[in-house]
N, C-alpha and C positions, 0 to 999 in steps of 0.2 A: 630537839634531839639532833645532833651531828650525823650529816650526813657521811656517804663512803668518801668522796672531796676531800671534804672538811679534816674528816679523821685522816686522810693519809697527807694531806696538808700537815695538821697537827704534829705526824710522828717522824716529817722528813725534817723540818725544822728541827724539834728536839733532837733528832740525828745530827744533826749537820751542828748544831750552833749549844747544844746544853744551857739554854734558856734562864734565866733566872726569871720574868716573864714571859706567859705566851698567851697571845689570845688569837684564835684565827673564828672572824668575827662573821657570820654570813648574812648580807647583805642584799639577797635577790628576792627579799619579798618586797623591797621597797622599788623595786625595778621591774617589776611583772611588768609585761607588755610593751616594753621599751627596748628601743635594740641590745642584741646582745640575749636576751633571754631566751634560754632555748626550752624553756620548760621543766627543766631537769630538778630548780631551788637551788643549784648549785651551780650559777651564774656570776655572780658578782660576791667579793670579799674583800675586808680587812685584815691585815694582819698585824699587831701591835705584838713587838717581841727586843726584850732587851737581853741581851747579851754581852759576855767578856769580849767575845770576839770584833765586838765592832770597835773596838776603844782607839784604833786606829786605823779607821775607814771613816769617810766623809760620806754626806749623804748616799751620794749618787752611787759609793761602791759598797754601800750597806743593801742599796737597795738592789743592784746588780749580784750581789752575795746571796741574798733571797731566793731571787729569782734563780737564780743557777739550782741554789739545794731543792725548788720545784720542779725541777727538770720540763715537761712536755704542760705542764697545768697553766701556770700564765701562758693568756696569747693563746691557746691550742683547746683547751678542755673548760678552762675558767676565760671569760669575755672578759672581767676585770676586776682587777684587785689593786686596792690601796695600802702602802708600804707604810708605818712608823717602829723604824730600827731603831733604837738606842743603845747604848753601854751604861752598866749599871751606876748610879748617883755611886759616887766616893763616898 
């Protein structure tokens, strides 16, 4: 079950980006007790999301494009999250 994170992870992306996929994947049961974990289960994430919008951005500003529509959650709320951006297959 989606934590409160995860789901506001979830609905900033579909905001930001209208996703053709989205998966915001969580990740911090395999991290218990390792730094970064603050106990919360809402510590460590993936997010795997393709979109039109990336279709020209390169990795690095697909991945700075994320980050920006999480505003304070990377780095501040979430210890770490894994980015795979895409643009939809032609």
């Amino acid at each position: 079950m989606a934590g409160p994170v995860q789901k506001e992870m979830e609905r900033l992306l579909q905001d930001a980006f209208s996703p053709t996929r989205l998966e915001v994947i969580n990740d911090s049961a395999s991290h218990a007790g390792h730094s970064g974990d603050d106990g919360s289960g809402e510590s460590h994430f993936t997010v795997v999301i393709e979109a039109a919008a990336f279709a020209d951005m390169n990795r690095i500003e697909r991945q700075r494009a994320v980050n920006q529509a999480l505003g304070d959650i990377p780095g501040q709320r979430v210890h770490a999250l894994a980015i795979k951006a895409s643009e939809p297959a032609a």
